[in-house]
Each structure stands twice: as structure tokens, then as C-alpha cells.
C-alpha angles and dihedrals in degrees: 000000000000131000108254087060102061110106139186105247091050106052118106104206115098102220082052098051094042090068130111109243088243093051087044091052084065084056114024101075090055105052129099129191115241135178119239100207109207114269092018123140110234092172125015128207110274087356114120123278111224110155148029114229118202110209122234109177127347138050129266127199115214091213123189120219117217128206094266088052097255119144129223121176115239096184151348130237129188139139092327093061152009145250121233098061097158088066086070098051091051091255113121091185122098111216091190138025122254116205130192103245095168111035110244147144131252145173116255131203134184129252091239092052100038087064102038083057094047090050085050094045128054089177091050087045091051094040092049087048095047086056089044089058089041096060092037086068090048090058099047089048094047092054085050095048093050097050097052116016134083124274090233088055090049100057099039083059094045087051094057099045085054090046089050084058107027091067084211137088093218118052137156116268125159132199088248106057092034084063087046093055101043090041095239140103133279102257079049090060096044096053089046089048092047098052083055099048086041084062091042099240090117140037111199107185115170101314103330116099120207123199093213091165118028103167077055099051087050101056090041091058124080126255089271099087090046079051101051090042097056094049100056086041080054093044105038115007136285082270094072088047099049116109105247087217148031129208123194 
């Protein structure tokens, strides 16, 4: 897709689709579609920072990287939001990586023409800030979730935030990148995973996780998710809160 044929009414992410025509014509020339492969860097750890991109579909990890290589993910990022914030904040360095953990598409826009159309746009500028400050309280509830609550509430939360951004109730998820993400070992997932599949809120089959009980899963999570959800629904709309899909 070029360009020129991106319109408003059929755009996916949900920044994107909350602006006035007036404040999307800053922005729409200069977007191009993109695809986000699964497992791909967009933005690597003390690497620049030259583009936003909008997502479309798909889910991406913000992941920071520790001095004996090991990985923990700081935040989450899918159709609700974007990836380059330090671009709007004037910054053009990553200070972590973000990895496509649920292949996707997004919109992506470079460094020079973002900030020409938020100079052009007070609405675009507030609306970027406001999901700055979104994710920033996805990120300060994360790291409090994962220093006091159970492994088993942890991952129920992780799994719906995945579910919220996946728009299926079936995606790809291995061991490996679930004890990543929670910040534990491999035997500690399995026995969390396990807890959750035991009560019949999840099905985890050689790499694929299904959400067979999503009312469940929610009540089996900590108040973090319900948090974090209300804050983006008061930020940005009930729109960037709504779970993208519903399983039985």
C-alpha cells in the first residue's frame, strides 16, 4: 500500500482513528503501511530512533536487556498504541528493544514529518502525550505486579493483555518467552500455566495458547490488568480498553 492510499475510515489503530479529519490530514500523507514479521526488532537497545509506527494488528514487547544478556518485558504495545515514543518526547535513542511478539502490521511514519504534524497539531500533540502517559502506567504497574504478586496472577494478567491485542482467541506463545516476560524461570511458568489450564481458563498445546475462558482468566488475574485498563479507557477512550477479542 502507498501512501497516498491510506485513508482515515480504514485505519485500525486506534490513536490514529480517534483524530479529527483536520488533525489526520497532519499525519495521513505521510504514512506508509509496513509489516511487523513475528520475532522482528523494530527498535534495538541504544540503536536510533527514526520513525512511529502506528500498529495495526499484532502485538509488540518493549524487552530490557540486563548485563548478563537476559531479557524482561517492560511493556506491551499493540492497536491502541505505537512504538518510537521518544520521538515525542524529542529523543531519537531506544533505550530498549521492542520485538514483534504477535505478527502484525502497522503505519509507520518518519522522525522529520511526526514532528512537523505535531507542530502542526495541538490535538495530535495532546493525544500522543495522553498515550505516553498511558503506557507509562502500564509500565509502573507491570514492575509492581511482578515484584509482589503470584506467578499464576501474573500470567493470567500477561495473557489477557495478549488476548486484548491478539483479536483471537488462539496465538503462538512458547515456554521460553512466557519466562522472559514474567521475569522467572522455565519450571515457574509451567507450574503457573499449568494452575490456569487445571481450572480450564486456558489450553497450552505445543506452542499455541488458547483463552478458553475469558470471564475466568479475568477474575483469576490481580487488580493490575483492571488498572491498567481503566487508565488507557480514561486517557484515551473505552475504545483503547476494549478487549479486541472474546473467547467463550
Amino acid at each position: 500500500m502507498s501512501q497516498s492510499t491510506i485513508q482515515q475510515s480504514s485505519v485500525r489503530n486506534g490513536l490514529l482513528a480517534a483524530l479529527a479529519p483536520a488533525d489526520w490530514a497532519h499525519l495521513g500523507p505521510h504514512l506508509e503501511a509496513v509489516e511487523l514479521p513475528f520475532d522482528q526488532t523494530v527498535h534495538a537497545a541504544g540503536g536510533p530512533v527514526d520513525a512511529v509506527f502506528f500498529i495495526e494488528t499484532g502485538m509488540v514487547s518493549i524487552l530490557v536487556t540486563l548485563e548478563d544478556g537476559s531479557q524482561v518485558e517492560s511493556g506491551i504495545a499493540g492497536p491502541e498504541g505505537l512504538l518510537g515514543l521518544t520521538l515525542v518526547f524529542g529523543d531519537s535513542r531506544s533505550l530498549t528493544d521492542a520485538r514483534v511478539q504477535l505478527e502484525g502490521t502497522a503505519l509507520r511514519i518518519g522522525a522529520a514529518a511526526l514532528h512537523t504534524a505535531m507542530d502542526g497539531s495541538p490535538a495530535l500533540r495532546a493525544l500522543l502525550l495522553r498515550y505516553a502517559l498511558a503506557f507509562l502506567g502500564q509500565v509502573t504497574q507491570s514492575g509492581a505486579c511482578n515484584a509482589r504478586h503470584p506467578i499464576e496472577n501474573r500470567l493470567a494478567r500477561w495473557l489477557l493483555t495478549a488476548h486484548d491485542r491478539a483479536g483471537v482467541d488462539e496465538f503462538a506463545m512458547t515456554h521460553e518467552f512466557m519466562a522472559m516476560m514474567l521475569g522467572v524461570n522455565r519450571p515457574g511458568v509451567s507450574i503457573a500455566a499449568g494452575i490456569l489450564n487445571r481450572a480450564g481458563l486456558i489450553r497450552y498445546v505445543r506452542g499455541r495458547m488458547t483463552i478458553t475462558d475469558r470471564p475466568g482468566l479475568e477474575a483469576a488475574t490481580c487488580e493490575c490488568y483492571h488498572t491498567v485498563r481503566h487508565e488507557y479507557a480514561r486517557l484515551l477512550g473505552p475504545r483503547a480498553a476494549a478487549p479486541a477479542a472474546s473467547a467463550g
